[in-house]
C-alpha positions as CSV (number, residue, x, y, z in Angstrom):
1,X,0.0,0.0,0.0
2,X,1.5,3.8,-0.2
3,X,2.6,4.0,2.9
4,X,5.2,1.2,2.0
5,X,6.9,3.2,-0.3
6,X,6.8,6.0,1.8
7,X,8.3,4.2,4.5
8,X,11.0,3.1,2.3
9,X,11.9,6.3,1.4
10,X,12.0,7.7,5.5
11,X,14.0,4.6,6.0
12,X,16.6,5.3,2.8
13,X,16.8,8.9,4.7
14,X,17.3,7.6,8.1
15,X,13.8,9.3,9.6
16,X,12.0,7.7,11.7
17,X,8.4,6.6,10.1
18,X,4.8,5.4,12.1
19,X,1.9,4.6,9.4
20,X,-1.3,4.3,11.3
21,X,-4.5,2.8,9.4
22,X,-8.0,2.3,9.8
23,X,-9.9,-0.1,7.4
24,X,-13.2,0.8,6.0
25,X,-14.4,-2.0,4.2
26,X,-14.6,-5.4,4.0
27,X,-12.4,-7.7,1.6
28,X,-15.5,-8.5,-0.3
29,X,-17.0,-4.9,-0.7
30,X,-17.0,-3.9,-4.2
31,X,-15.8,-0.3,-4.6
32,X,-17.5,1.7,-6.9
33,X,-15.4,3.5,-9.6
34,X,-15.9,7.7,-9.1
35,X,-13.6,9.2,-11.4
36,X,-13.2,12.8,-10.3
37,X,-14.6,12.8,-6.4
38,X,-10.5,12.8,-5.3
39,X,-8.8,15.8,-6.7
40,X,-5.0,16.1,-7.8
41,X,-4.1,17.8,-4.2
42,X,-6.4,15.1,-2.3
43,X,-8.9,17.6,-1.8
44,X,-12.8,15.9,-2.0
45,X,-15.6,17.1,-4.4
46,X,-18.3,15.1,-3.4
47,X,-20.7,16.5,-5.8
48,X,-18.8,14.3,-8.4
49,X,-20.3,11.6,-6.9
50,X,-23.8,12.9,-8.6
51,X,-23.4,11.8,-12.0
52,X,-22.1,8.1,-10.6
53,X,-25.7,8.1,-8.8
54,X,-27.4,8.5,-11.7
55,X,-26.2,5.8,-13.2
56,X,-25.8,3.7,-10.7
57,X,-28.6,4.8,-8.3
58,X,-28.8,1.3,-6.8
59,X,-25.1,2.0,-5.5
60,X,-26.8,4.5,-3.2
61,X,-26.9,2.1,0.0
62,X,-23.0,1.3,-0.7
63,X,-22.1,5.1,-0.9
64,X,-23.8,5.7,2.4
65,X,-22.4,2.8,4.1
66,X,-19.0,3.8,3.1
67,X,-19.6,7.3,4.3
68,X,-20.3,6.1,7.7
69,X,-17.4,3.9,7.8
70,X,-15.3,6.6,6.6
71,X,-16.6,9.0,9.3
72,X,-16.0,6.3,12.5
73,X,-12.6,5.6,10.2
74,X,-11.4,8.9,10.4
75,X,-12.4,9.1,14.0
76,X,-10.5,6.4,15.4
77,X,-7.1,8.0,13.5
78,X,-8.1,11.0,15.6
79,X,-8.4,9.5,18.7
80,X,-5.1,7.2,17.5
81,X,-3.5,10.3,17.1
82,X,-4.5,11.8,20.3
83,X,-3.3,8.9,22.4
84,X,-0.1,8.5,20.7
85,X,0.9,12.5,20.6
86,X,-0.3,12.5,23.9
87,X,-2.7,15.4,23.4
């Protein structure tokens, strides 16, 4: 995954690296293709997703589920970060 690579290159620099993930789906999800919704700078432009749902508007269900996991998954790399930066 990224963070491999980017570990490898802290590593060839002698820094010290932590990656720190939270899962948001299950191995058997499917993930819906949304060209667009992720900009160049990692920025999110959700109403991207718009066109997707009206093509797929059975996908709906999926979309919101992953929304909620990405919501709890953001929320436990908040509360990771917390603990570990002891803040």
């Amino acid at each position: 995954m990224e963070s491999h690579r980017v570990g490898l290159a802290a590593q060839e620099r002698g820094l010290p690296f932590l990656a720190a993930r939270a899962v948001l789906d299950e191995a058997a999800d499917p993930l819906p293709e949304l060209p667009g919704v992720v900009a160049p700078d990692g920025t999110e432009r959700m109403w991207a997703v718009l066109p997707y749902l009206v093509a797929h508007p059975q996908r709906l269900p999926l979309l919101l589920r992953l929304a909620r996991s990405q919501r709890r998954a953001l929320e436990a790399l908040g509360l990771f970060l917390e603990a570990f930066a002891g803040l």
